[in-house]
N, C-alpha and C positions, 0 to 999 in steps of 0.2 A: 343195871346198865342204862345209859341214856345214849340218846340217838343226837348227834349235833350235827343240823344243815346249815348253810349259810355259804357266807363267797370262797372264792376260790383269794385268796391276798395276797399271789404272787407267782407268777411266773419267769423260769430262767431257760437260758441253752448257754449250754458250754460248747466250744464248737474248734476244734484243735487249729483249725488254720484262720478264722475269721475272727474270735475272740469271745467274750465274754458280753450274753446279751439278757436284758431285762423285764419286763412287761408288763404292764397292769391290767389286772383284770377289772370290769364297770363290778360296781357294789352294786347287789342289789340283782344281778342276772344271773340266770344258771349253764351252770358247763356242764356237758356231758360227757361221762367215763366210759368207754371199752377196754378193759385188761387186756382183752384180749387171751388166748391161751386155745386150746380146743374145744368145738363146739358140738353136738350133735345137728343134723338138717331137721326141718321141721316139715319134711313132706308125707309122712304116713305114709312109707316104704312097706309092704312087704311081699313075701313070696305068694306063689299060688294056694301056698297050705295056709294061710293066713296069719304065717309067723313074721315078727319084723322085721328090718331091715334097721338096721341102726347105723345111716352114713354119718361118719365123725370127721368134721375137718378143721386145720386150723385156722385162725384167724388171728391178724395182728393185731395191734392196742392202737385205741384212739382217743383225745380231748378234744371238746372244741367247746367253744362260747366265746362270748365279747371281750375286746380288750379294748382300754384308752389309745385313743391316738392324738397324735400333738400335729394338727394341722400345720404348724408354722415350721418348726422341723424337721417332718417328714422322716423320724426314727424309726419306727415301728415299722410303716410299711417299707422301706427304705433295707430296712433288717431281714423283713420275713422275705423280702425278696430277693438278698442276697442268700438266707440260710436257703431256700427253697431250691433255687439257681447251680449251688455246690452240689457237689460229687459225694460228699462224706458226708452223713449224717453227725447231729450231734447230742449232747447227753443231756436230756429237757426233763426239769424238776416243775412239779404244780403245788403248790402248797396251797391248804384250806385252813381256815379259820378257826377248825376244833384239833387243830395240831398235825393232823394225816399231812404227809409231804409221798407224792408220787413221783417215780422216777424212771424214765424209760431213754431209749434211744433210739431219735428219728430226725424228721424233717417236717417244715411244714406242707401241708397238700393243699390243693383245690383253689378257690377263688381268692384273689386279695386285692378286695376291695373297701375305703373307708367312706364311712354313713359321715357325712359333713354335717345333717344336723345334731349327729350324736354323739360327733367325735369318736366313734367305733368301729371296729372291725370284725368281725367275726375268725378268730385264729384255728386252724385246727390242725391239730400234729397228729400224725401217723409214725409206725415206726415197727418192727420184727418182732418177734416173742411174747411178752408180757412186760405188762407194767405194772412195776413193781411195789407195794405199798410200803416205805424204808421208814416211817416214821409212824 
């Protein structure tokens, strides 16, 4: 079995009322995965008898890392501001470099803001359940 790291080549949403959107990810930077799915808590819970306490909760999935931005067009930010903006989530694919394509349903969250000398932004999608590894 071999382990292959490297970029993320591609990011999409499909998004039923807004359309079909694309995004580059910078080469050479790292994204970060949460599946998401159920977690245990990491408080060292337990009773008076010294037995544990195993609180399980769930959590939704997350990506996040840099993406290109086209200063002069204003797509990207332009985009994530609309998707963010909607009401209805929509169906975001990550594909990496050793073939894995992840697939989940959400929106993006939190800051969006672009780095002018790096032409980047930091993208990051949230979204319900798990995300799903379909490739």
């Amino acid at each position: 079995m071999s382990f292959i790291a490297g970029d993320f080549t591609e990011v999409t949403c499909t998004h039923p009322t807004l359309g079909d959107f694309r995004f580059s990810p910078k080469s050479g930077e790292s994204f970060n995965i949460d599946r998401g799915g159920i977690r245990s808590a990491d408080d060292n819970a337990v009773t008076s008898k010294g037995e544990s306490i195993d609180v399980k909760n769930n959590k939704g999935w997350s990506v996040d890392g840099p993406i290109a931005t086209d200063l002069k067009t204003g797509y990207e930010e332009e985009s994530i501001i609309a998707l963010s903006a909607d009401p209805v989530h929509g169906v975001w694919t990550f594909s990496h470099i050793s073939g894995a394509i992840y697939k989940g349903t959400g929106r993006p969250v939190g800051d969006i803001a672009t780095d002018t000398n790096t032409a980047q932004m930091t993208l990051k999608v949230a979204g319900g359940g798990k995300l799903e590894n379909i490739a």
